[in-house]
Backbone bond lengths (Angstrom), bond angles and torsions (degrees), N, CA, C in turn:
res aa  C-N    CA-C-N  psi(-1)  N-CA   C-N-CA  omega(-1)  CA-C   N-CA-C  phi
1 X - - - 1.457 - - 1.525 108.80 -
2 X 1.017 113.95 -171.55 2.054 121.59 -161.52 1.643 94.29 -168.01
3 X 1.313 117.98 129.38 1.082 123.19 175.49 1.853 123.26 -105.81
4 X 1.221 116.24 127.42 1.254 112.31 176.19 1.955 111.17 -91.79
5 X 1.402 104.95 -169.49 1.252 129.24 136.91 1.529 141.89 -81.67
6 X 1.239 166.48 -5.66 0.894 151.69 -103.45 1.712 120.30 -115.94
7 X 1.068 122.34 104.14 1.188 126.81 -178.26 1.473 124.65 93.83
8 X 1.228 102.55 25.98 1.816 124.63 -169.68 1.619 87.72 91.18
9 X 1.074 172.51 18.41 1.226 162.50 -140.55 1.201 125.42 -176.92
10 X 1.258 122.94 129.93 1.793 132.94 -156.46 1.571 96.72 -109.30
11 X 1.224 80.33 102.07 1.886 90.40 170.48 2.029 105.80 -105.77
12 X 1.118 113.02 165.51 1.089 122.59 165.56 1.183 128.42 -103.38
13 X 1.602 156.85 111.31 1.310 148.71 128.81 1.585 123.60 -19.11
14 X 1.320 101.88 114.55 1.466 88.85 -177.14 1.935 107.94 -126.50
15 X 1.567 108.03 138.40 1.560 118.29 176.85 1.363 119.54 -32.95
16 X 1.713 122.37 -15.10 1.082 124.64 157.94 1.769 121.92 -73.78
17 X 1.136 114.76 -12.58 1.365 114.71 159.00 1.937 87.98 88.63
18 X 1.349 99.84 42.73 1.598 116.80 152.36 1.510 128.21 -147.64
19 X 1.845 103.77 155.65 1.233 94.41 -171.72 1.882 114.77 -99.06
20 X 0.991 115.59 159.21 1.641 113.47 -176.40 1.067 108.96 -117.04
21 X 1.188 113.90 131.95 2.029 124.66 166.10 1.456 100.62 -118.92
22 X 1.560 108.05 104.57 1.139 141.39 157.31 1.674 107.92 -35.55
23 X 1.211 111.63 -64.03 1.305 105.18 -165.03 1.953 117.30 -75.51
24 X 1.362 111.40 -25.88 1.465 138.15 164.74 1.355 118.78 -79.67
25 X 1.641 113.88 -8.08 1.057 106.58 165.78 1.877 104.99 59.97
26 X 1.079 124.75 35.84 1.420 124.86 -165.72 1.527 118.17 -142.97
27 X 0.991 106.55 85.14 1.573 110.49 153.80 1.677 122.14 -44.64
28 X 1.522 113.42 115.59 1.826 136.34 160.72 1.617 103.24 -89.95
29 X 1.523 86.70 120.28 1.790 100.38 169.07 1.538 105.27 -132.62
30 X 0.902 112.43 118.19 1.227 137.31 173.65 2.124 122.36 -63.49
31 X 1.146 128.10 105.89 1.390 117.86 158.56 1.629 94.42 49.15
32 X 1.557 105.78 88.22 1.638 102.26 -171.75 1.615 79.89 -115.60
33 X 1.341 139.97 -8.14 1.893 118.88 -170.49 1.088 122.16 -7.09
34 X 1.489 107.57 90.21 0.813 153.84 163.12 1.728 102.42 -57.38
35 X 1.427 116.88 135.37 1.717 133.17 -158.19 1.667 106.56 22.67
36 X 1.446 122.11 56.09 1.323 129.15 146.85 1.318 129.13 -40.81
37 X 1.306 117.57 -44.87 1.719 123.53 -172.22 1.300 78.21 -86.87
38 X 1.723 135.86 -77.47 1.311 130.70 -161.15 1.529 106.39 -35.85
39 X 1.171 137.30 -42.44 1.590 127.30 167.25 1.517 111.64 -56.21
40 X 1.439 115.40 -61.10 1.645 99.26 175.90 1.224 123.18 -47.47
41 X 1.464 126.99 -27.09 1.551 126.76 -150.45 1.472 95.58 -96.18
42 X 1.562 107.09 -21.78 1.999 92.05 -176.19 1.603 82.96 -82.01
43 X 1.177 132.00 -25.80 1.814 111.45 -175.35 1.684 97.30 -77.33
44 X 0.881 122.29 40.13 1.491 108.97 161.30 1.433 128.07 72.48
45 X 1.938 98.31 -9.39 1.795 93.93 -172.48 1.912 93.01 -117.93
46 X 1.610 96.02 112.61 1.345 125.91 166.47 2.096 116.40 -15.12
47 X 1.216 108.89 110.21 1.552 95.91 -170.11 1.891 86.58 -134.80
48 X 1.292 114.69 149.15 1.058 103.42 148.36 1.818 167.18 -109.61
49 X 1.112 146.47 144.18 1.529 146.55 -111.34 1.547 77.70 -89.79
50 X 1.337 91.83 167.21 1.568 130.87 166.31 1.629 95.57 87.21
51 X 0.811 144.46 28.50 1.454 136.15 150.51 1.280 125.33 -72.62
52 X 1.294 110.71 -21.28 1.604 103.75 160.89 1.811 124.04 -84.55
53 X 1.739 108.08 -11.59 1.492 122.56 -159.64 1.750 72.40 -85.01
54 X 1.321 118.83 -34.57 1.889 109.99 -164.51 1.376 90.15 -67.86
55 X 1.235 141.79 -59.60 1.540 162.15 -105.66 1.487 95.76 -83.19
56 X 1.728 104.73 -66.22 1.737 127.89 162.19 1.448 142.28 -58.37
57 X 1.894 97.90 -28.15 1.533 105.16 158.12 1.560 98.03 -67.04
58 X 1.377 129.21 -72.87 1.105 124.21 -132.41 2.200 96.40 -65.27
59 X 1.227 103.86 -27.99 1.088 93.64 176.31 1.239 125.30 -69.87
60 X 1.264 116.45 -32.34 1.722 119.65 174.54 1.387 119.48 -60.85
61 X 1.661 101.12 -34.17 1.739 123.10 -176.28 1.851 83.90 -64.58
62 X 1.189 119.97 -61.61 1.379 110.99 -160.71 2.024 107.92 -64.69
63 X 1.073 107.10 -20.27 1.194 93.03 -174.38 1.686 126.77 -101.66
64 X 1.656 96.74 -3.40 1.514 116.65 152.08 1.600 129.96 -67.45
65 X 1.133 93.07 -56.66 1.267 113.57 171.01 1.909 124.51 -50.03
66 X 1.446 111.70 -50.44 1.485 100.12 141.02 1.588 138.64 -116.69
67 X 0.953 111.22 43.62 1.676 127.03 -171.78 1.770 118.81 41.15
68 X 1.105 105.88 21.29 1.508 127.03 168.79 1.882 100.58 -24.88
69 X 1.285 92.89 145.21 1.741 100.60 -168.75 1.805 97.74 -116.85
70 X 1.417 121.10 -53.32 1.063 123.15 170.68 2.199 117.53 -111.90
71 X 1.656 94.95 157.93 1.568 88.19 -171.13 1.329 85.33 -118.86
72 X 1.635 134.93 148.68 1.166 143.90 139.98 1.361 118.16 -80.77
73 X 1.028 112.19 124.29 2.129 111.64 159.24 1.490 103.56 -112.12
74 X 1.299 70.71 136.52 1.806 79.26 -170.52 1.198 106.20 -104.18
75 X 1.321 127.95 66.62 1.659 144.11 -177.67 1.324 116.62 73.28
76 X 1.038 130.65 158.49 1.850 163.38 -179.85 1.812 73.13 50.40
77 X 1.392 106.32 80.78 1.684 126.85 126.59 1.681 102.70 -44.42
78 X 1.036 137.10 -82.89 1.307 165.96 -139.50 1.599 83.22 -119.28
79 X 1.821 95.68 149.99 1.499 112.68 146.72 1.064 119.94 -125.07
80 X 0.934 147.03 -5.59 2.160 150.62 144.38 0.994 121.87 -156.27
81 X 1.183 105.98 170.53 1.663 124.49 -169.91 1.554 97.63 -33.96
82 X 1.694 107.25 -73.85 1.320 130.88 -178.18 1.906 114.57 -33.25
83 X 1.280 111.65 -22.01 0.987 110.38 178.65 2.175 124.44 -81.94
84 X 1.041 91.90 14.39 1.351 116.33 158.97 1.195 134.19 -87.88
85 X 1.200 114.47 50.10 1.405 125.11 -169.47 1.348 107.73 -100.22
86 X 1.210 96.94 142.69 1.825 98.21 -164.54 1.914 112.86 -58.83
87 X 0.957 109.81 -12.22 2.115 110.02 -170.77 1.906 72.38 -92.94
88 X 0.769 129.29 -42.96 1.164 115.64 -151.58 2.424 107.14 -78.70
89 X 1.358 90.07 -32.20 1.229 97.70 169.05 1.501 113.27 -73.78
90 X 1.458 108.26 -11.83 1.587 92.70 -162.94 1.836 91.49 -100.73
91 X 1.295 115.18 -29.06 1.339 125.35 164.14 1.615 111.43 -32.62
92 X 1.354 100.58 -67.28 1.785 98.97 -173.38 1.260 110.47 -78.90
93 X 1.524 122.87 -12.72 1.677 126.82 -172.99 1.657 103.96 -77.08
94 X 1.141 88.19 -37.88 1.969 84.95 -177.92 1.835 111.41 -83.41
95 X 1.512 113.21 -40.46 1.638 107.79 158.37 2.057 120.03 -41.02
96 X 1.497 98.28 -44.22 1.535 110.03 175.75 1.486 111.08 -62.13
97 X 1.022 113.97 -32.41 1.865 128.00 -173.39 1.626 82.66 -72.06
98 X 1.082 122.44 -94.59 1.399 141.00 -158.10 1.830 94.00 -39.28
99 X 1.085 134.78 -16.87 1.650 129.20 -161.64 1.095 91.32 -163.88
100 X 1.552 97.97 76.76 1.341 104.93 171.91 1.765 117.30 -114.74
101 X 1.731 105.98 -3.36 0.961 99.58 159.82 1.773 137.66 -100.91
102 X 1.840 88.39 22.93 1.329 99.60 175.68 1.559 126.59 -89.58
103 X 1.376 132.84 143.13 1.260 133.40 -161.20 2.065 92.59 -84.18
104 X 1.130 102.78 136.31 1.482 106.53 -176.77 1.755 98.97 -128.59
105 X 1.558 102.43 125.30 1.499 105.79 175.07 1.384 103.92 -135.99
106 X 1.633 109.52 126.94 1.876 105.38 161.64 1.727 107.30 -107.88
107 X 1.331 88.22 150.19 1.830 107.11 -163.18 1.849 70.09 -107.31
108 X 1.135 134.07 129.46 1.711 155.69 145.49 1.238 102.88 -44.77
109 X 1.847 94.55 111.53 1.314 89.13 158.71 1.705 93.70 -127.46
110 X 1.406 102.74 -162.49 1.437 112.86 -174.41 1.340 126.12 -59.09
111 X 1.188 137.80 -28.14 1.318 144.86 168.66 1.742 91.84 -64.26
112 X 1.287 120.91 -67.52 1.182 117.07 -166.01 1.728 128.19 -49.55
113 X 1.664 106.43 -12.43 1.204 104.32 175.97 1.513 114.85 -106.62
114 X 1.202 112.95 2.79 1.630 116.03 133.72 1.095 140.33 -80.83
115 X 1.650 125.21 -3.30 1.503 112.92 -139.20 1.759 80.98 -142.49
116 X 1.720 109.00 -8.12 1.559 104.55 -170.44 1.235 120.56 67.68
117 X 1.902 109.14 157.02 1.200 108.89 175.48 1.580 119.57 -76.89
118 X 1.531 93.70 168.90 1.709 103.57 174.00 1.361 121.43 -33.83
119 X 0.885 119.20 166.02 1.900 120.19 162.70 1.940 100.74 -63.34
120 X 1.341 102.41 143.61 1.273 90.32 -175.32 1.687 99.97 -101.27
121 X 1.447 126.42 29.10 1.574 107.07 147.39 1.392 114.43 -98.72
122 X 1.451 116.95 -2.69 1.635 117.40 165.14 1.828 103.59 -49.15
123 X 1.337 109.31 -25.23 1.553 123.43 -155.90 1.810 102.25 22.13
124 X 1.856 102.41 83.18 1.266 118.06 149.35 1.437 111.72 -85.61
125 X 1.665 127.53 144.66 1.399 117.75 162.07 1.178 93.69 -73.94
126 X 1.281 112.19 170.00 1.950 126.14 -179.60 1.257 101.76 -145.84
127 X 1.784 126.62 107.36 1.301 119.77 -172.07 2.088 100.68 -138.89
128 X 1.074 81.87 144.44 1.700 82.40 -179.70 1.437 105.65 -73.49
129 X 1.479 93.61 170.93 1.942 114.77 -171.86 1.555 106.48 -58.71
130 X 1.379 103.11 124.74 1.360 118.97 176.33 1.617 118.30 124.99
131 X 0.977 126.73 36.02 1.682 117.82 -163.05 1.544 73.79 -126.69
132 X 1.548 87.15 143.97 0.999 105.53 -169.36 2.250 108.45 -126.37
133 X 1.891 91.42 132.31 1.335 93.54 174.66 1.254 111.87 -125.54
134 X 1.771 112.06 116.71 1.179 137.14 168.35 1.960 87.00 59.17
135 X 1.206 123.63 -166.91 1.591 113.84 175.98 1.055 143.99 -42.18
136 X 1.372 112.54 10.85 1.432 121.88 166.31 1.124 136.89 -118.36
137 X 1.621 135.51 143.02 1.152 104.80 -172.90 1.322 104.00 -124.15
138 X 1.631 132.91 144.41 1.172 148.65 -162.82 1.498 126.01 -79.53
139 X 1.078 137.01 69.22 1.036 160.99 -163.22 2.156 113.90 -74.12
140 X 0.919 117.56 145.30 1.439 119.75 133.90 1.612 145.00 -92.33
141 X 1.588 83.84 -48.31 1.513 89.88 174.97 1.849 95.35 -94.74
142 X 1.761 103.81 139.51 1.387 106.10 169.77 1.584 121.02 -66.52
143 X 1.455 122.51 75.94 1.421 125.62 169.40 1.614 122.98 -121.99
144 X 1.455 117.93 123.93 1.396 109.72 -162.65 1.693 105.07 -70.67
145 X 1.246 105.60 132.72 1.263 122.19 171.42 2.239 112.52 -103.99
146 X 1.484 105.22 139.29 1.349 110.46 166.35 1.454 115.55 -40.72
147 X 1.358 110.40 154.40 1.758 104.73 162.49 1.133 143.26 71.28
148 X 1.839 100.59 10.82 2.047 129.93 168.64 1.509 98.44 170.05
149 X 1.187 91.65 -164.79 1.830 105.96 -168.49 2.069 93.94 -119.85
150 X 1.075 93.15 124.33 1.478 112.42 -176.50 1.674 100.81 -66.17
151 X 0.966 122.00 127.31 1.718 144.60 147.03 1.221 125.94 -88.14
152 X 1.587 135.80 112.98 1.089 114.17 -155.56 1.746 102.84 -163.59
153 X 1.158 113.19 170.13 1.910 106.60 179.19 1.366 88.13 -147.80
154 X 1.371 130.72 -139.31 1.375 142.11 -132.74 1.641 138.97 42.14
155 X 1.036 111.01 -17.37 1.501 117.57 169.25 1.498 125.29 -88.84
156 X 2.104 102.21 -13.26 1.564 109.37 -175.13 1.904 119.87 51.79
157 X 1.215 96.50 46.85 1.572 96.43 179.76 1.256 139.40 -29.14
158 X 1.086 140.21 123.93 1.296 134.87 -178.66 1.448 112.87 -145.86
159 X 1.529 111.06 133.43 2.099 98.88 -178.01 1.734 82.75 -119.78
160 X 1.523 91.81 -178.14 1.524 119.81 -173.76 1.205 112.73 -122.27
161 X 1.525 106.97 112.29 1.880 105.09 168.12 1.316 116.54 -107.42
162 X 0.850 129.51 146.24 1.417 152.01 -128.60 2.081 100.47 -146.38
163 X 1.308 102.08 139.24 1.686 118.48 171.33 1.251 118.60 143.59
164 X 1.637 105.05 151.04 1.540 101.02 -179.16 1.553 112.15 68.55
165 X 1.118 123.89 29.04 1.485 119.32 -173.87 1.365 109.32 71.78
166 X 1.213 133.27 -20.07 1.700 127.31 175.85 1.441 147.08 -92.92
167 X 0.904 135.98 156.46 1.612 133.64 -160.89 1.506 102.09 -115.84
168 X 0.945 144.50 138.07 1.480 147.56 141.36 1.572 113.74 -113.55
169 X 1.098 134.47 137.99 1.679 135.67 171.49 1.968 99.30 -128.29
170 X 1.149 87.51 104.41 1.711 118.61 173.69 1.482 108.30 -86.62
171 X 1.413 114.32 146.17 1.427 116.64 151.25 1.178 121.87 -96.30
172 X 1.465 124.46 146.28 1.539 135.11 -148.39 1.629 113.19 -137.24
173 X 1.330 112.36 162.58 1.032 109.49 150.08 1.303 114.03 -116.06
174 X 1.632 102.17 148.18 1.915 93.88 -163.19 1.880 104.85 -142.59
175 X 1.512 97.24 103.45 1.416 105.44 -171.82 1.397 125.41 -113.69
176 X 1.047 126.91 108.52 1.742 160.98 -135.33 1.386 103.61 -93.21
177 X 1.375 142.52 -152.02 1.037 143.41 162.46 1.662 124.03 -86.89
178 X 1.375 97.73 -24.86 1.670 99.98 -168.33 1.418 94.88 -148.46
179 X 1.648 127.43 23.62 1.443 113.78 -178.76 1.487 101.46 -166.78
180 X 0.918 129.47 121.76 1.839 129.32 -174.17 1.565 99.75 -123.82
181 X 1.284 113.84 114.85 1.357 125.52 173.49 2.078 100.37 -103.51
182 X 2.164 91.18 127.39 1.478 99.34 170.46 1.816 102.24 -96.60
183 X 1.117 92.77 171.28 1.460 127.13 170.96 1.511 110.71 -50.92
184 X 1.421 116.27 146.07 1.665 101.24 173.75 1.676 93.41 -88.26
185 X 1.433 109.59 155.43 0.780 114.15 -146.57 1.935 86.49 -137.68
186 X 1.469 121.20 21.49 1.087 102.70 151.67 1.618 115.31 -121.43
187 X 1.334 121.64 159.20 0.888 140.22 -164.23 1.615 124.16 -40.19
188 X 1.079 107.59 -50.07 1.742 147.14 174.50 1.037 111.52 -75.22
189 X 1.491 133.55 34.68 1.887 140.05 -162.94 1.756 113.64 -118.27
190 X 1.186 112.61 122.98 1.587 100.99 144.18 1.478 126.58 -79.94
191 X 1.422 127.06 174.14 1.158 113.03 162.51 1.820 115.74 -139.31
192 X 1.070 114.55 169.81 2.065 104.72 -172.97 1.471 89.70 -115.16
193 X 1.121 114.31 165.51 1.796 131.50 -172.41 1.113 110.52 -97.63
194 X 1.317 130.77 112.77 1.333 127.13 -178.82 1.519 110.13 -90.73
195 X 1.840 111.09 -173.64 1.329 89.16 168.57 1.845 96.23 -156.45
196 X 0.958 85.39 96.13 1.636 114.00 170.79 1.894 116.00 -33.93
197 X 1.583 97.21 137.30 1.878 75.44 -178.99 1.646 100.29 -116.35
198 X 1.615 101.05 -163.12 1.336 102.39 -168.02 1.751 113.32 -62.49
199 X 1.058 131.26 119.73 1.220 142.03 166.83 1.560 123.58 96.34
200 X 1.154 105.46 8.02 1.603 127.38 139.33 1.949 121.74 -32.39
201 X 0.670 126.98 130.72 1.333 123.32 154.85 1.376 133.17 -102.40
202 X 1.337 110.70 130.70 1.518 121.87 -162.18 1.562 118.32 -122.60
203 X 1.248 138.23 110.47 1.170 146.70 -165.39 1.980 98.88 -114.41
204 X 1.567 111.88 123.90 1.708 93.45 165.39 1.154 90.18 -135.38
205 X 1.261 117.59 178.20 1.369 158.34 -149.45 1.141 111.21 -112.70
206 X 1.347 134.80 99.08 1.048 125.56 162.29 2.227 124.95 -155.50
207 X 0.988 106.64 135.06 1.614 121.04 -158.96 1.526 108.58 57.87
208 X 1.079 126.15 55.62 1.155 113.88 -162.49 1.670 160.55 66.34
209 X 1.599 83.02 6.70 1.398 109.76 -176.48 1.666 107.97 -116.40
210 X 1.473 107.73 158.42 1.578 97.66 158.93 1.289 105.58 -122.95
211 X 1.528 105.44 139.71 1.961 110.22 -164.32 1.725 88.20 -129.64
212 X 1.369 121.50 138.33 0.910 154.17 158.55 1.718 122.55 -52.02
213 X 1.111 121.97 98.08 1.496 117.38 -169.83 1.637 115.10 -118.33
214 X 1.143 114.60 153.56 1.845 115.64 175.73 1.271 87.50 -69.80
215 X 1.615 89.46 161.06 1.677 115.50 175.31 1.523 109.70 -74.66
C-alpha cells in the first residue's frame, strides 16, 4: 500500500484496488459487480468463472491486511438482476459468514437500481449518494458535493503513460481537489482514460503494486 493525504486525512491505497481510512477504520471499494460474467453467461455470450472467487479474495486480502471494521461500496455492488446466480450467492454468502463482524454499507449506484439491493441476510446497509463518513462524503457518481470531499467510482479510472515508443493504460486512483475517484475494483471491468490536471494526485496500478505518478 502507499499512503496519501487527502482531506486533512491519510488514507492508504491499497494493490487490492481499495482505499483505507486509518482513522475510520473503513475500507472504500469502488464498482465491485459483483456476478458480472454470471450476467453475461445467462445472456448467452460465453465469459469466464471465478471472477467473483477474485472479487472476495481480494476483498478479504484487503480487509486482513489492515483490520478494517467497516467496508464502503461506492455503488454497482451488483451489476443485474441476472447476476444472482446461485455459485455466485453462495460465493459472497460464505465471505459474509467468515466477516461477520464487519459493518457492510452500499452507497446506490446505477447498476444497483436495476439489479436491486443485496440479500438482506448479507445485512448490507443500502443508503443513497451523499452519506457522509467523518470528511468524506460517499458518492457514486464523481460530483463534488458541499460539506466533505466526495469519494466516488463509476468511470473506472485509468490514465496513459507513455515512453520509449510505448503505451501502457493503468487503472488509477485519481484525486482532484474536492473529488477522488477509485479504481473499479471488480474483476470483470473496463476502464476510460481520464486526464488529470496540474496538481491532482494520481496513484496506478500496476504488477501488483501501486506507484505514484505526475499528472
Amino acid at each position: 500500500m502507499i499512503e496519501c493525504v487527502i482531506a486533512g486525512e491519510r488514507v492508504a491505497m491499497l494493490r487490492e484496488r481499495a482505499l483505507y481510512w486509518p482513522r475510520g477504520e473503513t475500507l472504500f471499494v469502488a464498482d465491485f459487480h459483483l456476478g458480472k460474467a454470471a450476467a453475461f453467461r445467462s445472456a448467452g455470450i460465453p465469459m469466464p468463472s471465478g471472477t467473483t472467487t477474485d472479487n472476495v479474495t481480494r476483498l478479504a486480502s484487503a480487509i486482513a491486511s489492515t483490520g478494517a471494521r467497516r467496508v464502503v461500496f461506492l455503488g454497482d455492488f451488483l451489476h443485474a438482476k441476472a447476476s444472482k446466480a446461485r455459485s455466485t450467492e453462495a460465493a459472497f454468502g460464505a465471505f459474509r459468514e467468515r466477516h461477520d463482524k464487519v459493518e457492510l454499507v452500499l452507497i446506490r449506484g446505477n447498476h444497483d437500481e436495476s439489479a436491486g439491493d443485496p440479500r438482506e441476510d448479507w445485512r448490507i446497509e443500502c443508503l443513497d449518494e451523499g452519506a457522509a463518513f467523518g470528511p468524506f462524503i460517499a458518492n457514486h457518481h464523481p460530483t463534488a458535493r458541499q460539506g466533505g470531499y466526495v469519494l466516488a467510482g463509476h468511470i473506472h479510472p485509468a490514465v496513459r503513460l507513455s515512453g520509449d515508443g510505448e503505451s501502457l493504460r493503468l487503472p488509477c486512483f485519481w484525486f482532484s481537489p474536492r473529488v477522488g475517484v477509485l479504481p473499479a475494483f471488480g474483476a470483470f471491468t473496463g476502464s476510460a482514460v481520464v486526464r488529470p490536471r496540474e496538481g491532482d494526485q494520481v496513484f496506478v496500478l500496476a504488477d501488483g503494486d501501486v506507484i505514484r505518478v505526475g499528472a
